[in-house]
C-alpha positions as CSV (number, residue, x, y, z in Angstrom):
1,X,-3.0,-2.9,-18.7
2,X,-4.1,-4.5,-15.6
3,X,-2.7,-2.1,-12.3
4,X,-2.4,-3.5,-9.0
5,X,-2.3,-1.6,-5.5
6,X,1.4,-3.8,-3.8
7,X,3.8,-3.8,-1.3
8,X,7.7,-2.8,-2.8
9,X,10.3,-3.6,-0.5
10,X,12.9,-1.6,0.3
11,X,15.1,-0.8,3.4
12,X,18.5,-2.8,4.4
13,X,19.0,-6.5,4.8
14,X,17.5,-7.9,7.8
15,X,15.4,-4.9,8.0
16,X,12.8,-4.2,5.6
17,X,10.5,-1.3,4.6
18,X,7.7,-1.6,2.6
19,X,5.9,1.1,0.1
20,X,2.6,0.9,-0.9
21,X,2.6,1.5,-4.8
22,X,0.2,1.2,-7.8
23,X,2.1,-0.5,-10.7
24,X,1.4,-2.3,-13.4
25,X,0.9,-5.9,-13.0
26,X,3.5,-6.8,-15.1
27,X,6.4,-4.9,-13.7
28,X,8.8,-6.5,-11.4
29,X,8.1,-6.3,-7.5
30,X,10.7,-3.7,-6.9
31,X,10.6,-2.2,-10.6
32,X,8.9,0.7,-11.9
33,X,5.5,2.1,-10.4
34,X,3.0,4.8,-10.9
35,X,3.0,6.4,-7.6
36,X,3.7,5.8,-3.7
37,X,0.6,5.9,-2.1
38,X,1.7,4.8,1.5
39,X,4.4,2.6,4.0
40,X,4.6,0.1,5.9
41,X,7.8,-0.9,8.5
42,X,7.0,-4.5,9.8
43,X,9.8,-4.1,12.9
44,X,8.4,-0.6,13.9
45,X,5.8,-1.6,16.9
46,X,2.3,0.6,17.4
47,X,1.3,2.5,14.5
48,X,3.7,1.1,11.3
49,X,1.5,1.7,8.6
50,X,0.8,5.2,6.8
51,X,-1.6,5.0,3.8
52,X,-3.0,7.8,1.9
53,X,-6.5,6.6,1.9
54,X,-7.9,9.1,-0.6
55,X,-5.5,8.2,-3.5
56,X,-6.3,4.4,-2.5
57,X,-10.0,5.1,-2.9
58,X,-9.3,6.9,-6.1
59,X,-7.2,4.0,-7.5
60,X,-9.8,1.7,-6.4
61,X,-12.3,3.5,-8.5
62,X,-10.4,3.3,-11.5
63,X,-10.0,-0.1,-11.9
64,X,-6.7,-0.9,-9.6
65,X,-6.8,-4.1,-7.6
66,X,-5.2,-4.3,-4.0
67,X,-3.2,-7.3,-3.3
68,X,-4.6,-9.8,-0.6
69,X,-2.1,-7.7,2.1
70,X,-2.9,-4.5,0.8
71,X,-6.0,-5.0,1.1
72,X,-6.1,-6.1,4.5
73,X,-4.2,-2.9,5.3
74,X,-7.0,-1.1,3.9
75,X,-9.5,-2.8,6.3
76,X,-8.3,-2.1,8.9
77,X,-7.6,1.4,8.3
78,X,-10.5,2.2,7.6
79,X,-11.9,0.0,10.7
80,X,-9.7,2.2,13.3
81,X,-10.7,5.5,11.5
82,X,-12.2,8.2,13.6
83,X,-15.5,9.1,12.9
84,X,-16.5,12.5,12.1
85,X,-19.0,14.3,14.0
């Protein structure tokens, strides 16, 4: 079973919402997943992405593999995170 970190759209017509979810790869886009590990709302402007980046890097560890977007998401996350001191 091969499970991939993906963007599942939801929301109304004309305006869409996006979950992050881990799924199995061979489940429809908008089918069943494992668990909702962030969102992201492509007309909200500013800060439209929420990702719960300790369940990604967990998923990550166990073998999940991000989509190209995702995965970009990711990056940059963790580019504009603060730094603790």
């Amino acid at each position: 079973m091969s499970v991939k970190i993906r963007l599942k759209r939801v929301g109304a017509k004309n305006s869409p919402v996006y979950r992050v979810v881990v799924a199995d790869g061979r489940s429809p886009r908008d089918g069943k997943f494992i668990e909702e590990i962030g969102t992201y709302q492509p007309q909200k402007k500013g800060d439209n992405v929420s990702l719960n980046m300790d369940r990604i890097d967990h998923w990550i560890s166990v073998g999940a593999q991000p989509s190209d977007t995702v995965a970009s998401m990711v990056r940059k996350a963790k580019r504009n995170a603060p730094v603790a001191a």
